[in-house]
N, C-alpha and C positions, 0 to 999 in steps of 0.2 A: 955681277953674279958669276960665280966660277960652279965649275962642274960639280966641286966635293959639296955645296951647298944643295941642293937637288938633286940626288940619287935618288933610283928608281926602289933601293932599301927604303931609304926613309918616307918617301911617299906611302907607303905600305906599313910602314908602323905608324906612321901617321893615322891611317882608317885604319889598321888594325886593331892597338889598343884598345880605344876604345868600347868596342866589340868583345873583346877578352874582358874588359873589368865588366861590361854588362853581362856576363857569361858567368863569368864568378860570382859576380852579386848573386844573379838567380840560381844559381849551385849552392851556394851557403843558404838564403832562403827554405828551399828545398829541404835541404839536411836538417836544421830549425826547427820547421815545420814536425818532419819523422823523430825526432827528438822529442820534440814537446808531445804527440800523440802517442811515444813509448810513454811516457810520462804521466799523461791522463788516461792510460789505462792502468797504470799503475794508481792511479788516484779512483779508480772504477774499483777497483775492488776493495774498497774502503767500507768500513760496515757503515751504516745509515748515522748511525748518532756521531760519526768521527765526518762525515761529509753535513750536518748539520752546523756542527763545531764549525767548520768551515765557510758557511753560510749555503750550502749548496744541496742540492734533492738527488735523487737520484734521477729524477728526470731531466734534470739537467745535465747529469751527466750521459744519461743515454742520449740525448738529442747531440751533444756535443758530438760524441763518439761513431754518433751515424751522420757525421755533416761528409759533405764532399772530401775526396784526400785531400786538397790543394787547401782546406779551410784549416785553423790550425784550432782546436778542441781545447788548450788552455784556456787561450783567448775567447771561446762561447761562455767557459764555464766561469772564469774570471767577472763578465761583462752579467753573465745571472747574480753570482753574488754580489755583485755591486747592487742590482737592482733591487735585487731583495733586502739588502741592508738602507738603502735608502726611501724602502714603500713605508706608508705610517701603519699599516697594519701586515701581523708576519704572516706569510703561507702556511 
């Protein structure tokens, strides 16, 4: 083993990286998220029969749009429509 193999650098990007791409991941996450609830408020102001067309109520959208920040409100609103197009009888 010589010196240049075991620097006190590389030990430190060794546990560093890591750390950083976990840091990243949950920064793009984050952003995602803020993106997507611009997005489904933009989908909130949608009149009743274009959010039907979609398969969605508007109480689905208000529940979506009042979940925790960290939840992301596509993904609610996404996961109603799905239900409702797969119940045998419509709401």
């Amino acid at each position: 083993m010589t010196l240049a193999s075991k620097t006190p650098a590389s030990r430190i990007t060794e546990t560093l990286a890591p750390a950083v791409a976990t840091g990243l991941s949950a920064l793009r996450a984050i952003v995602r998220t803020f993106l997507n609830r611009r997005a489904a408020y933009r989908v909130s102001e949608l009149p009743d029969y274009l959010l039907t067309d979609i398969g969605l109520k508007r109480d689905d959208v208000h529940e979506a749009m009042h979940a925790d920040w960290r939840e992301d409100p596509t993904f609610k609103m996404a996961m109603a429509a799905g239900r409702r197009r797969r119940s045998p009888t419509r709401d």
